[in-house]
C-alpha positions in Angstrom: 3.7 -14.4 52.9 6.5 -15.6 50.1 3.6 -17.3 48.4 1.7 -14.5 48.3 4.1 -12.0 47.1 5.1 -14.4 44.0 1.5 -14.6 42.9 0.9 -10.7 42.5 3.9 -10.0 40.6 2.8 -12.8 38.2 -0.6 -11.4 38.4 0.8 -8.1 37.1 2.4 -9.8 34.4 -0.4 -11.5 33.0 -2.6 -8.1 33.1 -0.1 -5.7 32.2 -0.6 -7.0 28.3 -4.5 -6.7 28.7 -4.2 -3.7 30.0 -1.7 -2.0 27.5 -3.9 -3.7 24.8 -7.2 -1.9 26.4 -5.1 1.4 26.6 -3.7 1.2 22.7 -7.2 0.6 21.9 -9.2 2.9 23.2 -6.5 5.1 21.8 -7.4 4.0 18.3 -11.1 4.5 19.1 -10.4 7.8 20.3 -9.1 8.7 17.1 -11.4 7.3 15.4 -14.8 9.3 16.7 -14.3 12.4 15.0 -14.7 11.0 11.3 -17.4 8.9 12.2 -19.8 11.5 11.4 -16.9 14.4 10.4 -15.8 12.9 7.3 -18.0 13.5 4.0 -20.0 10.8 2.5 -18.4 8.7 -0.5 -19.7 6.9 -3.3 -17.8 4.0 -2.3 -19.8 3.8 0.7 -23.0 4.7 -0.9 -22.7 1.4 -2.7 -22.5 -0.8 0.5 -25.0 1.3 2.4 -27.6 1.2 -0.5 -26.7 -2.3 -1.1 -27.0 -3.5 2.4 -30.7 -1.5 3.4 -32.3 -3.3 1.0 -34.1 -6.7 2.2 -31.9 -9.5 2.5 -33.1 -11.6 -0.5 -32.5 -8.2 -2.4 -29.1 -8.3 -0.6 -27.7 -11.4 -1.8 -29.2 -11.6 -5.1 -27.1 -8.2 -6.0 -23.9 -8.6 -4.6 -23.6 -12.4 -5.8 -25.1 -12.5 -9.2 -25.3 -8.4 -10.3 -22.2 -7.7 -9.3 -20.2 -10.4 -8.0 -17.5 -10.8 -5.6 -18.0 -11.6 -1.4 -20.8 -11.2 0.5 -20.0 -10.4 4.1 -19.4 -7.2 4.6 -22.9 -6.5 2.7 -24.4 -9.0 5.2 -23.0 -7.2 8.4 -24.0 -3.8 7.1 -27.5 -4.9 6.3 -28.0 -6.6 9.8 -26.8 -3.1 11.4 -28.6 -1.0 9.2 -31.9 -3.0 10.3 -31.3 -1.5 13.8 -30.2 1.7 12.7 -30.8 3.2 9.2 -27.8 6.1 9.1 -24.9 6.4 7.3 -23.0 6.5 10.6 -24.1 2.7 11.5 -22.4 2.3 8.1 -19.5 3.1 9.5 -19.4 2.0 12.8 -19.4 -1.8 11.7 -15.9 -0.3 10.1 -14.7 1.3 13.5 -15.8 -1.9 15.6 -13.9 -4.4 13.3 -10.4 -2.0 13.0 -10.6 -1.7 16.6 -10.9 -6.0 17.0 -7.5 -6.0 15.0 -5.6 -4.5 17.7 -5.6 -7.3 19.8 -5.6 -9.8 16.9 -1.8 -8.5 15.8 -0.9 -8.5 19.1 -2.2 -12.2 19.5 -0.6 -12.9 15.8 2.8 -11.2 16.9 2.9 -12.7 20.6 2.6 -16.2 18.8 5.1 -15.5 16.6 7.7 -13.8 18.7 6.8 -13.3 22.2 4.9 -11.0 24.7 7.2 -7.8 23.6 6.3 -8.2 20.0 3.0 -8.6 20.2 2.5 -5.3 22.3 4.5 -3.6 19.4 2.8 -5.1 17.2 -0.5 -3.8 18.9 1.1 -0.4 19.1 2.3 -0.3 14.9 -1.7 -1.1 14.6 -3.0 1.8 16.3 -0.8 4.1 14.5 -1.3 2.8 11.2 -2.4 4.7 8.2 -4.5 2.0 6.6 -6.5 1.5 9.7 -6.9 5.2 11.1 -8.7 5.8 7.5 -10.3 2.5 6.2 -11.4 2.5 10.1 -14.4 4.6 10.1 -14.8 4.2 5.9 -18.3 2.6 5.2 -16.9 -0.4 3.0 -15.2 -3.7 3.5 -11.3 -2.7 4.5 -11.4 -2.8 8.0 -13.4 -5.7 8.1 -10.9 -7.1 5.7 -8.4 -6.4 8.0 -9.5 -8.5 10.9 -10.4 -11.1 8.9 -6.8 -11.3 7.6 -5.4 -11.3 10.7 -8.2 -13.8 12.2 -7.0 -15.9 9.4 -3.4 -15.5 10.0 -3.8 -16.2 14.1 -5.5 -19.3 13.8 -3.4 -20.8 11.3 -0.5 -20.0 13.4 -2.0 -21.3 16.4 -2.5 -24.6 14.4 1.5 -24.7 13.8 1.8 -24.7 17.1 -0.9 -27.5 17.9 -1.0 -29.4 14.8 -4.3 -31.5 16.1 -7.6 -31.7 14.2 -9.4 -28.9 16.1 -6.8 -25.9 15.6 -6.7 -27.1 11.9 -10.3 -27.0 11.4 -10.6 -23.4 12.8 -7.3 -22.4 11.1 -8.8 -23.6 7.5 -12.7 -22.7 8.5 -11.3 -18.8 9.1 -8.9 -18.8 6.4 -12.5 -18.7 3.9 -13.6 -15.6 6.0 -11.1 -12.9 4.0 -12.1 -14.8 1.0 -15.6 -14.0 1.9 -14.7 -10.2 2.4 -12.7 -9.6 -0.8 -11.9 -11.8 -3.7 -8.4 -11.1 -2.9 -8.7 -12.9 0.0 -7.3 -16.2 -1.8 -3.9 -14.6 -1.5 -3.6 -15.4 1.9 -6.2 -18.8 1.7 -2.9 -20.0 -1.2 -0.5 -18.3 1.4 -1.7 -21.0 3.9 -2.9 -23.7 1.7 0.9 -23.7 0.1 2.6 -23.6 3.6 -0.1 -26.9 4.8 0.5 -28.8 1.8 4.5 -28.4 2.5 4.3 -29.4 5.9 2.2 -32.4 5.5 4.0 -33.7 2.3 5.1 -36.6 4.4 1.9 -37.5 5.7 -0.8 -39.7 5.0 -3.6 -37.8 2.7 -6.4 -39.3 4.7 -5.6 -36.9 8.1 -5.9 -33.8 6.0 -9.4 -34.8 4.6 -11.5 -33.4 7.4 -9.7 -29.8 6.3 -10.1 -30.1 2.7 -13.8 -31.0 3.2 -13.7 -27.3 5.0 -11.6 -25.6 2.2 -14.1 -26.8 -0.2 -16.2 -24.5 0.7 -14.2 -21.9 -0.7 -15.4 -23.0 -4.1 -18.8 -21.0 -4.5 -17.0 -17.8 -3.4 -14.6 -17.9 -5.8 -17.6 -18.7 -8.2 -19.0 -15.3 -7.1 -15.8 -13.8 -7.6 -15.5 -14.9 -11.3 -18.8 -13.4 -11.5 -17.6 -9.9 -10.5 -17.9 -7.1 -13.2 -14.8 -4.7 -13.5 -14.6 -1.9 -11.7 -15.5 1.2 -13.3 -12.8 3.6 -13.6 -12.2 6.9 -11.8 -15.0 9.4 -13.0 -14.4 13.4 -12.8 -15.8 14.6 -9.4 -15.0 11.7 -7.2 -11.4 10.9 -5.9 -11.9 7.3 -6.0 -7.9 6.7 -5.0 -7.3 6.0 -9.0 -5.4 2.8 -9.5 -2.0 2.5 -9.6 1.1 -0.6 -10.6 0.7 -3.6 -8.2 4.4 -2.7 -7.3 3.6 0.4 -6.2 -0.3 -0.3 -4.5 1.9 -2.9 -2.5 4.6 -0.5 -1.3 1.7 2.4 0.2 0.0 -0.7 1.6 3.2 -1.9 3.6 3.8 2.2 4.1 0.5 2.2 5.5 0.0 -0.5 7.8 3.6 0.8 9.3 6.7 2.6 8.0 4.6 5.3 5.9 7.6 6.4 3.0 10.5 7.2 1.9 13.3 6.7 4.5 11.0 5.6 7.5 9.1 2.5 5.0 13.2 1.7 4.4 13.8 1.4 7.8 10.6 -0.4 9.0 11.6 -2.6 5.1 15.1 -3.4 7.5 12.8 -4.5 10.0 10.6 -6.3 8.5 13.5 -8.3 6.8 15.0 -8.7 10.0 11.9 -10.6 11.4 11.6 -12.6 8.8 15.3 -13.9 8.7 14.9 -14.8 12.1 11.8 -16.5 11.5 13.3 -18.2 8.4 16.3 -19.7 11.4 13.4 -21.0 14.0 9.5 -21.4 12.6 10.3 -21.5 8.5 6.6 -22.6 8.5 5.4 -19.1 9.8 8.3 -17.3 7.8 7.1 -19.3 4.8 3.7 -18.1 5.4 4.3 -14.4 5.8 7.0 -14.4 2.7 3.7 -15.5 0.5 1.9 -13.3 2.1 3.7 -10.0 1.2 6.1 -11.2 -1.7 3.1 -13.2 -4.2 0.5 -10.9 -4.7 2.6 -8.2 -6.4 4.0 -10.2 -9.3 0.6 -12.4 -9.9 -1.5 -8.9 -10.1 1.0 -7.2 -12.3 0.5 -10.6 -15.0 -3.0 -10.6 -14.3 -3.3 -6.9 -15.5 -0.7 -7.7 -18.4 -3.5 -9.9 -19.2 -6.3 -8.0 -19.0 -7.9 -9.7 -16.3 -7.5 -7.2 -13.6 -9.0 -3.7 -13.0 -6.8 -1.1 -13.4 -8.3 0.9 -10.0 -5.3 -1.4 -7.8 -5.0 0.4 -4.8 -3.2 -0.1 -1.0 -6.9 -0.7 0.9 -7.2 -3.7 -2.0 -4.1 -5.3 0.2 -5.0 -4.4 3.4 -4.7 -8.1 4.2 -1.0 -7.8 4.3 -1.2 -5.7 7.3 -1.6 -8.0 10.1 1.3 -10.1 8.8 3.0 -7.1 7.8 3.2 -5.5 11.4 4.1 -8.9 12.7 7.2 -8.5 10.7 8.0 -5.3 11.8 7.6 -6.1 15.5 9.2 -9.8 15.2 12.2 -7.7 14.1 12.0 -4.8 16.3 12.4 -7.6 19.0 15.5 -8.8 17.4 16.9 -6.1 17.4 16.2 -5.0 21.3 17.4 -8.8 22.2 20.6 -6.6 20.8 20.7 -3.4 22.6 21.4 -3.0 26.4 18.4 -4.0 28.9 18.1 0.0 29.8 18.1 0.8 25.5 15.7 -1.2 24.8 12.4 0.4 25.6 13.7 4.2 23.8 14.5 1.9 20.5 10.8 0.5 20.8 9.6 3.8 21.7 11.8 5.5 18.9 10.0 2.8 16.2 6.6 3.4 17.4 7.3 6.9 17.2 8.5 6.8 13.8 5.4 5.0 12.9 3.0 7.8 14.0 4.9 10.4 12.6 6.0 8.5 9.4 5.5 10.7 5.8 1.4 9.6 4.7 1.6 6.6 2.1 -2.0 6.2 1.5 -4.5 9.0 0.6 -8.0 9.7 2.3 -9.8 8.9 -0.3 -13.3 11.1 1.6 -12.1 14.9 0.2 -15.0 15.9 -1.9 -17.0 18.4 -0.6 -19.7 17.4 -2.0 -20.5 14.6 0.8 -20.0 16.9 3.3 -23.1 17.0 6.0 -23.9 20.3 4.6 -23.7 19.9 1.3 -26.1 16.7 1.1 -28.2 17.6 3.7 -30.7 19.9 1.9 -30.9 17.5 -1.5 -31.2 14.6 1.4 -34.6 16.4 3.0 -36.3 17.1 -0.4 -35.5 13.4 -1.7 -37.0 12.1 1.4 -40.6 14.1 0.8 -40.1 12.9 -3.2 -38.6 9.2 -3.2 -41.7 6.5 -3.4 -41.4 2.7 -3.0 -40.0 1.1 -6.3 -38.2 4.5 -7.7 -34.8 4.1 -9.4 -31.9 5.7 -8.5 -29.0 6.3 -10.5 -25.7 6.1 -9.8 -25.2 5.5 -6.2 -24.3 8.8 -4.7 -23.5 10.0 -1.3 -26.5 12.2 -1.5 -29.2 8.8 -1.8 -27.1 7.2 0.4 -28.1 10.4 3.1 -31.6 9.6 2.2 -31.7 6.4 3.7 -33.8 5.4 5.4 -36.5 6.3 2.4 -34.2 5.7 0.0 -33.3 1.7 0.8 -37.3 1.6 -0.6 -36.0 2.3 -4.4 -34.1 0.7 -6.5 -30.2 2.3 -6.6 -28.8 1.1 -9.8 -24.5 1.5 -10.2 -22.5 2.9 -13.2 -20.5 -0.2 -13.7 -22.5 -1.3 -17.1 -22.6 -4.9 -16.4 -24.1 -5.0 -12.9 -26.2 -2.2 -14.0 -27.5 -4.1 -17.0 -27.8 -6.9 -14.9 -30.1 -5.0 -12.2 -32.3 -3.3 -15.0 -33.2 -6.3 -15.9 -35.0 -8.0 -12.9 -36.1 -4.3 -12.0 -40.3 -4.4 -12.0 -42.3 -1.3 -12.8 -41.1 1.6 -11.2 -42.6 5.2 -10.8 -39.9 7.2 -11.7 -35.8 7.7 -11.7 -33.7 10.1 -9.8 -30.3 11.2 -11.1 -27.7 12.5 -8.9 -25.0 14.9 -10.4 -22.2 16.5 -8.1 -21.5 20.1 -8.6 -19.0 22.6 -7.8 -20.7 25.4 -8.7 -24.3 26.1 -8.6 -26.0 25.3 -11.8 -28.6 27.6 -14.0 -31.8 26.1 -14.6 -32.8 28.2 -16.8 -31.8 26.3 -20.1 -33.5 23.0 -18.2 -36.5 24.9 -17.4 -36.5 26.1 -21.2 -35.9 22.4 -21.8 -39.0 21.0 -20.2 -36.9 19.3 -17.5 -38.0 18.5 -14.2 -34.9 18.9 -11.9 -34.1 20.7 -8.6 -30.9 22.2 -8.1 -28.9 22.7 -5.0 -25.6 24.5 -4.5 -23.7 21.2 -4.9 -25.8 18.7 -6.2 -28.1 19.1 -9.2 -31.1 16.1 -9.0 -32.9 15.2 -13.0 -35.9 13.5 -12.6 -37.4 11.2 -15.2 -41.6 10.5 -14.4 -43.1 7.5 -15.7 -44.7 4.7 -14.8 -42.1 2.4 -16.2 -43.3 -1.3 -17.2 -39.5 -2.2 -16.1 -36.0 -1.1 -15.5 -35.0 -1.4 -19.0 -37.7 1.4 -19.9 -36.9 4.0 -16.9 -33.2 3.2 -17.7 -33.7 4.1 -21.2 -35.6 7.4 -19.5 -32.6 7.7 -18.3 -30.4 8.1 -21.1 -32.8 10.6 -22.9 -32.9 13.1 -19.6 -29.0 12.8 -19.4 -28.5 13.5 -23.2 -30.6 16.8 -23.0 -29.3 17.8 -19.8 -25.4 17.4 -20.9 -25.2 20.6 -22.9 -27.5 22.4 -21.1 -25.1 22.1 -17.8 -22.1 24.9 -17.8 -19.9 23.5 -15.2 -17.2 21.3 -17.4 -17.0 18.4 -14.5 -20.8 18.4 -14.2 -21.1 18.0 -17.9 -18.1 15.2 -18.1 -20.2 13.7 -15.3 -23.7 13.3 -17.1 -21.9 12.3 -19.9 -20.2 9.3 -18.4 -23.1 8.2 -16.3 -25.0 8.1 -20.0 -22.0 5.9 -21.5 -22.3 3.6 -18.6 -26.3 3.3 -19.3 -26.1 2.9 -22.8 -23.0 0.3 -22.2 -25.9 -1.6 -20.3 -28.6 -1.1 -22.4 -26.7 -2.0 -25.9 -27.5 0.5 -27.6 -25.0 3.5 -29.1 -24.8 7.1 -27.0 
């Protein structure tokens, strides 16, 4: 009978984790639902859903040599759009992977600091910002994310076990990130700096079989030279405008936990604990995280002294900092409940989390306009569908082609950054015709395009130009293009809608090399 009273409160030990970890997230999930299909469309998203419906040749040859920079999230999307052509699948890869990093902080935490601070950990995810936004958003950030803290896991783990195996996984996940988002190579240095101090007393030769993994890092940093710069912030789209890396970094520490103001102080405190005591017992893991959170600020602010950074920095660009970030947080947290009376130290845990949930916003929804709304893009979406032929040319990526999938991932969508567009123009084939989207706030009068000759049709919030050819290539129905937009631009009351076709013609004649 003793024997068998030990082993179920040991059972209950082991499970109570897994299930507090099922609980927390299915709690996230649950959040998560409504803007699945609630939240309007962005452009941001029509890039990767246009992108990623396309044939997989098609696939590759645009995200790696139009416009540079990693390929997996473009790969994922396009293997869940095969099943299901919607923007919704779009955004359910998103809500699967934020939903994996729940239990990968709590793994990433427990390693670090125990049990306790890995269910914190697990709780500060759930509640963050970053995640409960970027979790159902139809681009890379989630996915980002979970790669981070995949990356961050392993190469814990492989502290802990320094044998070949847990190094070979710990350097073959620490590419993934890097194959998510060209700042990936933060945390691949992060590592590769806290390795190259630990072994500096070791023979070379042990390390070789892990080099011979990190080289493959080389031919994504190759495509991430290749990457054009990001346009900048056009009128009509809230495209969470760039801001100092010193200030991107503090929203993106405020966002994965401690939001701003005084709670992102007190979760700072925290954080600060954690590492200190990390610093005393595993300085390899406290090494780790310091270059995590404290080396990407000051290389992005030189970098865009330089010139050779965009200027659209924002907090879901560092996402990656999150998983080490909350590990932080809870690592201290746990300090300071090692502190506190047995019976005080759930309330302080409870009274953190708390203060997580209900910490001040530090990062924007970026998904406002109302233009993507359901309603909105749902008429423009139905007519394009009866219109769109194989081979047609669409220009810019818009929330209302991406709606028009699945015809639409039959044409060509071209983007408004001028080098990738220049880039796709000129491997384009003959194409029919060309579709311009042009988001409006107010409902346009024909009656100066009619008088024009144009062909268009106008909806309450999105006026479409159309531009018939046959074109012998993309170079001709891009320079179509530019002769539509030029008419339409004065014709077109609504200041933003104007501004609008006047920056998508910049951004065509910028590709084409020719003058406005």
């Amino acid at each position: 009978m003793s024997e068998r009273h030990e082993v179920r409160p040991r059972s209950a030990v082991a499970s109570g984790p897994a299930l507090a970890l099922v609980g927390l997230t299915a709690l996230l999930c649950a959040r998560l639902l409504p803007d699945v299909a609630g939240k309007p469309l962005h452009e941001d998203e029509a890039v990767a859903g246009l992108i990623s419906a396309r044939p997989l040749g098609d696939v590759l040859h645009t995200v790696i040599l139009d416009r540079g920079g990693a390929p997996l999230h473009f790969l994922l999307a396009h293997f869940a759009l095969a099943i299901d052509t919607t923007p919704e699948t779009l955004r359910w890869v998103s809500v699967v992977f934020a939903l994996a990093t729940v239990p990968l902080c709590y793994d990433l935490a427990r390693r670090i600091a125990g049990r306790s601070a890995g269910l914190i950990a697990a709780a500060l995810a759930v509640t963050s910002q970053l995640l409960l936004i970027y979790g159902t958003f139809g681009r890379m950030y989630s996915l980002f994310a979970f790669a981070s803290a995949l990356a961050a896991d392993l190469f814990v783990r492989a502290l802990e076990q320094p044998q070949r195996r847990p190094a070979l996984a710990a350097a073959a996940a620490a590419l993934l990130p890097l194959a998510v988002h060209p700042f990936g190579v933060f945390l691949l240095a992060a590592e590769a700096a806290a390795a190259l101090w630990l072994w500096r007393r070791r023979l070379l030769r042990a390390a070789f079989p892990v080099l011979a993994v990190a080289l493959l890092a080389v031919p994504l940093l190759l495509s991430d030279l290749r990457l054009s710069d990001r346009y900048s912030p056009e009128v009509g789209h809230n495209l969470d405008s760039g801001t100092s890396a010193g200030a991107a970094t503090l929203q993106a520490l405020g966002g994965a936990a401690g939001g701003r103001g005084a709670t992102l102080a007190l979760f700072i405190g925290l954080a600060g604990a954690g590492l200190l005591t990390l610093a005393r017992r595993r300085p390899a893991v406290a090494a780790f995280a310091f270059l995590t959170v404290a080396i990407p600020p000051p290389t992005l602010a030189l970098a865009s002294a330089a010139g050779l950074a965009s200027d659209r920095l924002g907090p879901r660009h560092l996402i990656f900092m999150l998983p080490v970030w909350i590990a932080l947080v809870a690592t201290g947290a746990t300090r300071l409940g090692a502190l506190l009376p047995v019976k005080a130290r759930a309330a302080a845990v409870a009274a953190i989390v708390t203060a997580a949930a209900l910490a001040p916003s530090a990062v924007s929804e970026p998904r406002t306009m109302m233009t993507g709304t359901g309603r909105a893009v749902a008429a423009p979406a139905a007519w394009l569908t009866k219109e769109l032929a194989p081979h047609d040319v669409l220009y810019p990526y818009s929330p209302v082609f991406l709606a028009s999938l699945p015809v639409a991932k039959e044409a060509h969508a071209y983007s408004r950054e001028p080098v990738a567009l220049a880039r796709a123009a000129k491997r384009t084939g003959a194409t029919p015709a060309v579709f311009m989207s042009i988001p409006l706030h107010e409902p346009v009068n024909g009656d100066g395009l009619r008088r024009a000759g144009m062909r268009f049709h106008a909806f309450p919030s999105w006026l479409i130009l159309e531009s018939r050819g046959p074109f012998e290539n993309g170079t001709a129905a891009l320079e179509s293009a530019v002769k539509v937009l030029r008419t339409a631009a004065p014709l077109v009351s609504e200041p933003a809608a104007r501004a609008y076709l006047s920056q998508i013609r910049v951004a065509a004649c910028a590709a084409l090399r020719q003058p406005c």
